[in-house]
N, CA, C and O atoms as CSV, one atom per row, in Angstrom:
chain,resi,resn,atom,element,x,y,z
A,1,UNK,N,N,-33.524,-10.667,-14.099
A,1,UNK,CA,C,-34.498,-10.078,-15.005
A,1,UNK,C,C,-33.870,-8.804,-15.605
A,1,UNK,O,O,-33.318,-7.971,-14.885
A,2,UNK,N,N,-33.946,-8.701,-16.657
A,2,UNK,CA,C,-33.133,-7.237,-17.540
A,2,UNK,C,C,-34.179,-6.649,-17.686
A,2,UNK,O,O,-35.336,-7.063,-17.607
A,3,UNK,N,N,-33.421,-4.782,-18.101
A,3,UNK,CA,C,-34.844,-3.915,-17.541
A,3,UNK,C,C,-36.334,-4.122,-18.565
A,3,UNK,O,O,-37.443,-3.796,-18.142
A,4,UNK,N,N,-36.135,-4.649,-19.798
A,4,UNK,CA,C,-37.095,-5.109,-20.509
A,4,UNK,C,C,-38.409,-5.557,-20.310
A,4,UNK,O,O,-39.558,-5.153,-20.482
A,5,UNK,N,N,-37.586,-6.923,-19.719
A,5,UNK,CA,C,-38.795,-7.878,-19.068
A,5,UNK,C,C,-39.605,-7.108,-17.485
A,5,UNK,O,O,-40.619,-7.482,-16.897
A,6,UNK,N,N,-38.600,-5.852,-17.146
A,6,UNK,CA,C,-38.800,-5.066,-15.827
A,6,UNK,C,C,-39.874,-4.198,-16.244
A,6,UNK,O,O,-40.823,-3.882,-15.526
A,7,UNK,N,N,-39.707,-3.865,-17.310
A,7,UNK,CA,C,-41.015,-2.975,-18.245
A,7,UNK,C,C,-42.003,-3.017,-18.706
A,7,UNK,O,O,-42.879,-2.169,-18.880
A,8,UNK,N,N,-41.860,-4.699,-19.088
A,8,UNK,CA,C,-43.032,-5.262,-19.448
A,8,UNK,C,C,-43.882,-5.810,-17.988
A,8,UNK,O,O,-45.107,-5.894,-17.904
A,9,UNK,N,N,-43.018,-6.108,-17.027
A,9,UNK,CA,C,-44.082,-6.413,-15.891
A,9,UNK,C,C,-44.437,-5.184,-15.383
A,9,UNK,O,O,-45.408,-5.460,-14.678
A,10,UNK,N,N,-44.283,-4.199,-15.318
A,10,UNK,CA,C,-44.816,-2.858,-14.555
A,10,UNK,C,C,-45.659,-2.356,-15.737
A,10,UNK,O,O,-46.604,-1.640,-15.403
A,11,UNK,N,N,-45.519,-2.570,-16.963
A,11,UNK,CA,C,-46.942,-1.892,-17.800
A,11,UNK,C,C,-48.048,-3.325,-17.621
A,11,UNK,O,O,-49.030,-2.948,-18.261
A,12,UNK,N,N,-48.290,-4.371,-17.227
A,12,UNK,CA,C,-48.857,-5.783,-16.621
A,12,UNK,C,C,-49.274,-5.085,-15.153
A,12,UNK,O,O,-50.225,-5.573,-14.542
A,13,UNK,N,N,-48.735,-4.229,-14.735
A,13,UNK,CA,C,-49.166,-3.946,-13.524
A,13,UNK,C,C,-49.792,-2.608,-13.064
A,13,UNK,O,O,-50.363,-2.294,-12.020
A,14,UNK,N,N,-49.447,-1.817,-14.373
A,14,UNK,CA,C,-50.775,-0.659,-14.839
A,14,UNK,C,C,-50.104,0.733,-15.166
A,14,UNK,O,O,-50.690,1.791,-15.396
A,15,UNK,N,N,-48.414,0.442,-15.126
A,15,UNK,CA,C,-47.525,1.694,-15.355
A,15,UNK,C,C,-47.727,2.156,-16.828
A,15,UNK,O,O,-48.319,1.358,-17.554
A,16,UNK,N,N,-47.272,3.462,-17.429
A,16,UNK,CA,C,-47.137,3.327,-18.455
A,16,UNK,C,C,-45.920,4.686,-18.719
A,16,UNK,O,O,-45.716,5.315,-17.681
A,17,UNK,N,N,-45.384,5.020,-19.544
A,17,UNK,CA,C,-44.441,5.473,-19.723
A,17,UNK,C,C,-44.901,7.109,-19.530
A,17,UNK,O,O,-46.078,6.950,-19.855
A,18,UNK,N,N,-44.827,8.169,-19.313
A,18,UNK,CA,C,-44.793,9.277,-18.963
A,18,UNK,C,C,-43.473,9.895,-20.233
A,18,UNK,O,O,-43.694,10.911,-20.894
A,19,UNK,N,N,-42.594,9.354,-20.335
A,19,UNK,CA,C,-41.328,10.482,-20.835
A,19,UNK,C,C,-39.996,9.108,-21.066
A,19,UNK,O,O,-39.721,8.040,-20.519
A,20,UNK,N,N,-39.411,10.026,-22.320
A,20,UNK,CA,C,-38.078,9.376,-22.033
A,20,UNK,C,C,-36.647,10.102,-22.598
A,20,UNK,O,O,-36.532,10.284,-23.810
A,21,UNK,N,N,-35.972,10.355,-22.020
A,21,UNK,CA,C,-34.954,11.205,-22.632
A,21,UNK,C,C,-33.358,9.745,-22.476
A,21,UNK,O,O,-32.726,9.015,-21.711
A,22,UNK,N,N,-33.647,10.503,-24.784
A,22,UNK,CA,C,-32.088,9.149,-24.086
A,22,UNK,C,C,-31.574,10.331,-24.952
A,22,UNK,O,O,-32.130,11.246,-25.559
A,23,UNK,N,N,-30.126,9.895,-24.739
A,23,UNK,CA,C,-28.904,10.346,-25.388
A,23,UNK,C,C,-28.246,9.529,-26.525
A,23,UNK,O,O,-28.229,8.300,-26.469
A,24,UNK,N,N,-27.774,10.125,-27.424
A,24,UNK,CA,C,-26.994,9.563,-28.448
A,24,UNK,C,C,-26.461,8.206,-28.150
A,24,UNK,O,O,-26.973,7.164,-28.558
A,25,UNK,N,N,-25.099,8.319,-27.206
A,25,UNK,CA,C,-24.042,7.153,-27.324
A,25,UNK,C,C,-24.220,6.611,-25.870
A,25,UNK,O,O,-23.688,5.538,-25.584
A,26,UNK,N,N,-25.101,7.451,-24.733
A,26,UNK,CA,C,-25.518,7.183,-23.352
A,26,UNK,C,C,-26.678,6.434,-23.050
A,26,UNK,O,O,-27.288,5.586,-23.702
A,27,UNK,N,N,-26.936,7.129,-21.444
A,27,UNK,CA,C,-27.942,5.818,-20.961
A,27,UNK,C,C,-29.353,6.592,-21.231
A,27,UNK,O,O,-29.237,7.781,-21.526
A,28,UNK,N,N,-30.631,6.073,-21.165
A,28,UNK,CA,C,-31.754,6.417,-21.444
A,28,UNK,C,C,-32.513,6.290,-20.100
A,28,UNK,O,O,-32.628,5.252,-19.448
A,29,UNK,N,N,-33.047,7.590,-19.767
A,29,UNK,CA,C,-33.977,7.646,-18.845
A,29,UNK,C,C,-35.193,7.387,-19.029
A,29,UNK,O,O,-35.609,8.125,-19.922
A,30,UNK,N,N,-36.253,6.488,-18.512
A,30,UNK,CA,C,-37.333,6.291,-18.658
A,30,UNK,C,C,-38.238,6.822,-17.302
A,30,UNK,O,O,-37.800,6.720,-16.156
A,31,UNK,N,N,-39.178,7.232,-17.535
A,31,UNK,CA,C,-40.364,7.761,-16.719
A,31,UNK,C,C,-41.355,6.967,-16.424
A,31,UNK,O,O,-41.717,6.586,-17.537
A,32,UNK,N,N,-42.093,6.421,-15.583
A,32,UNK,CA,C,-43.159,5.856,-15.276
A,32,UNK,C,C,-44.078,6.418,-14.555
A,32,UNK,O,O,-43.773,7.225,-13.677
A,33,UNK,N,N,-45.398,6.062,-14.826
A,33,UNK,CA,C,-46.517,6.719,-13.582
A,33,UNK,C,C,-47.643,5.783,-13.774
A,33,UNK,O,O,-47.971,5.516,-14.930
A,34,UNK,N,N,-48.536,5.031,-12.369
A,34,UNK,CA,C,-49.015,4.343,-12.756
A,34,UNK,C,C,-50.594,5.426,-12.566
A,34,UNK,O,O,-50.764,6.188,-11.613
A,35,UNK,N,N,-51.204,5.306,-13.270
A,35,UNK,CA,C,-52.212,6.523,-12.924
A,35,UNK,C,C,-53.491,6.362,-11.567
A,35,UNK,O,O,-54.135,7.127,-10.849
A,36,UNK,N,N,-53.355,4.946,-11.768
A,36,UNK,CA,C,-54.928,3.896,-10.727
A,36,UNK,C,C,-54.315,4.515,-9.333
A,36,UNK,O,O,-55.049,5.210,-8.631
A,37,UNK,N,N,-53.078,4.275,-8.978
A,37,UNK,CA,C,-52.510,4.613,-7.923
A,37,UNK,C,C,-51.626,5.735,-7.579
A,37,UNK,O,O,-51.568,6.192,-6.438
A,38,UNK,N,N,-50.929,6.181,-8.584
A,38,UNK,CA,C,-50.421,7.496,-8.409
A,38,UNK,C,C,-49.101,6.909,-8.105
A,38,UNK,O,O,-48.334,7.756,-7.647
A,39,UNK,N,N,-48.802,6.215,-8.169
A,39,UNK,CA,C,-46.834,5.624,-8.055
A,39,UNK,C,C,-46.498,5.745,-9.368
A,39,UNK,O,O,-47.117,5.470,-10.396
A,40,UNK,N,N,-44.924,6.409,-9.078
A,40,UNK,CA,C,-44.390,7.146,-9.924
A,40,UNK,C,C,-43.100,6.125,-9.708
A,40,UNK,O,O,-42.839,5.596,-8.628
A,41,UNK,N,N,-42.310,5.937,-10.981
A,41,UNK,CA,C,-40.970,4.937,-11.138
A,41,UNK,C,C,-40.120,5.815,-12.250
A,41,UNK,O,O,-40.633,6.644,-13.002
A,42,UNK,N,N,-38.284,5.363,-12.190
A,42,UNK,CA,C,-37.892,6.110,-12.876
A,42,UNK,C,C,-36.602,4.544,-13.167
A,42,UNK,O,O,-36.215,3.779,-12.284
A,43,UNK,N,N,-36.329,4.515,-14.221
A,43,UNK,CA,C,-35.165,3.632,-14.850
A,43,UNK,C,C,-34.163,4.279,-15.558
A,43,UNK,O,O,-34.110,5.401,-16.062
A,44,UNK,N,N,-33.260,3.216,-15.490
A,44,UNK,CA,C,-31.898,4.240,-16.672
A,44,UNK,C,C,-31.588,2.623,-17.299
A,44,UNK,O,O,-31.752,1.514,-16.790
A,45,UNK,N,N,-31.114,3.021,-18.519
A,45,UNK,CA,C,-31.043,1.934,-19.398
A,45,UNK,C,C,-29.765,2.017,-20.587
A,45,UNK,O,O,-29.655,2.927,-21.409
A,46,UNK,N,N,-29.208,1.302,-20.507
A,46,UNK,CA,C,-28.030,1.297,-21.545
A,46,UNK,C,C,-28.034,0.511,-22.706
A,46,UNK,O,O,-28.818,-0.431,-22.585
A,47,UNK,N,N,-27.431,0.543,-23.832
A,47,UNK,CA,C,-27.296,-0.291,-25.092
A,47,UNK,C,C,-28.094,-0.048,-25.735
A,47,UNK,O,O,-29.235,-0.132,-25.281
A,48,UNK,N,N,-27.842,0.464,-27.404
A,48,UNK,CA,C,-28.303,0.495,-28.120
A,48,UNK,C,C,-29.366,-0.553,-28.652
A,48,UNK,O,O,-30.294,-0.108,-29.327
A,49,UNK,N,N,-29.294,-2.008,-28.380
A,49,UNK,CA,C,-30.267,-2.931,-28.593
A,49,UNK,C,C,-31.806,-2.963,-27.313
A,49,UNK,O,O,-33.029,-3.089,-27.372
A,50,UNK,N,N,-30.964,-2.804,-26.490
A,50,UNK,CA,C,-32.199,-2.832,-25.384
A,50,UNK,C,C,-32.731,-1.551,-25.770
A,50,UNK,O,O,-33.952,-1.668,-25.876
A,51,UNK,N,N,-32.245,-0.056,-26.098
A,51,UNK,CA,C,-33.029,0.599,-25.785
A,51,UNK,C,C,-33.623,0.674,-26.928
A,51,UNK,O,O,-34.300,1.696,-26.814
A,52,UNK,N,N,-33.971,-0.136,-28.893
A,52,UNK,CA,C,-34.507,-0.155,-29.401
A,52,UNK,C,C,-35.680,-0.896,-28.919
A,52,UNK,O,O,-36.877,-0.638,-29.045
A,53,UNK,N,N,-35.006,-1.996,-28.267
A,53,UNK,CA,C,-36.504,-2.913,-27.786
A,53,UNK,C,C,-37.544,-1.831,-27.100
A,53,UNK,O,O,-38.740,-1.676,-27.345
A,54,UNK,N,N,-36.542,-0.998,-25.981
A,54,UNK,CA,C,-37.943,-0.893,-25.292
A,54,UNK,C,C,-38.745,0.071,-25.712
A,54,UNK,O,O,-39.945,0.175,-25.462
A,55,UNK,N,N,-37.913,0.964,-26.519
A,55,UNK,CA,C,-38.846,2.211,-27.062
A,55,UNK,C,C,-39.818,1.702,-27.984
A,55,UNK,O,O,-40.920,2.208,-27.773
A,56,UNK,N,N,-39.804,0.833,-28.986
A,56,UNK,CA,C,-40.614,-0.207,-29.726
A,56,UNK,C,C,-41.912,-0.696,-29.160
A,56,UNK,O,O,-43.025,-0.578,-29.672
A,57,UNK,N,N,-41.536,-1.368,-27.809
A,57,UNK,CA,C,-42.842,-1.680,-27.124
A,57,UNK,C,C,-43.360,-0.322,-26.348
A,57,UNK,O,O,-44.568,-0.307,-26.115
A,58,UNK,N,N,-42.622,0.777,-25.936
A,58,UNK,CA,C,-43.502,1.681,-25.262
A,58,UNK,C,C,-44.673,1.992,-26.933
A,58,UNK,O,O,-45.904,1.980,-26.922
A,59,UNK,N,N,-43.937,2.194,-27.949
A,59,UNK,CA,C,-44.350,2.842,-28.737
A,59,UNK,C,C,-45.619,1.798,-29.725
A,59,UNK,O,O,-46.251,2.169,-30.714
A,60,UNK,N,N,-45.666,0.576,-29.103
A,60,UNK,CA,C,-46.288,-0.027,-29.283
A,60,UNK,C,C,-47.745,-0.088,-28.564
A,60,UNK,O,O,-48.840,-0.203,-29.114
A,61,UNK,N,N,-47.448,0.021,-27.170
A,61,UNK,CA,C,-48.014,-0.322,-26.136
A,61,UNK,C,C,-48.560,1.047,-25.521
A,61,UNK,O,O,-48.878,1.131,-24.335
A,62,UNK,N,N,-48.634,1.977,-26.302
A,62,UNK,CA,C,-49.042,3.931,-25.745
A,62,UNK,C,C,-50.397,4.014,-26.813
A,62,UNK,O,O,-50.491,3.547,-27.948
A,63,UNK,N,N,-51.371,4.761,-26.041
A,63,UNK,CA,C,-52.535,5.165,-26.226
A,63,UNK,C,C,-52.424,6.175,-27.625
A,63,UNK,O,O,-51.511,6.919,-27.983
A,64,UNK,N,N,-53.388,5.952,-28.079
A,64,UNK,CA,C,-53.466,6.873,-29.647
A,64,UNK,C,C,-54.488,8.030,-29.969
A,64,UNK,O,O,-54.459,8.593,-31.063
């Protein structure tokens, strides 16, 4: 499973993104917190394609 599909099952399971600091040509840190329970997750993520995907769906998938 690539961290994508890892993202999409933990926001399915009530996480949602907290923060994300990426870097230019590096890896991207992502933040998680699920709020119902209070578990907290942290990812690192590489490639310019994955990390368009996933910022797309956080930015899809975040409260307005």
């Amino acid at each position: 499973m690539n961290e994508f599909e890892k993202i999409k099952k933990m926001y399915d399971d009530g996480f949602r993104c907290i923060r994300y600091d990426d870097t230019k040509d590096g890896e991207m840190n992502i933040y998680f917190k699920n709020f119902e329970n209070e578990n907290s997750e942290a990812m690192r993520v590489k490639g310019f394609e994955q990390k368009m995907q996933i910022k797309n769906f956080i930015k899809q998938n975040s409260m307005r």
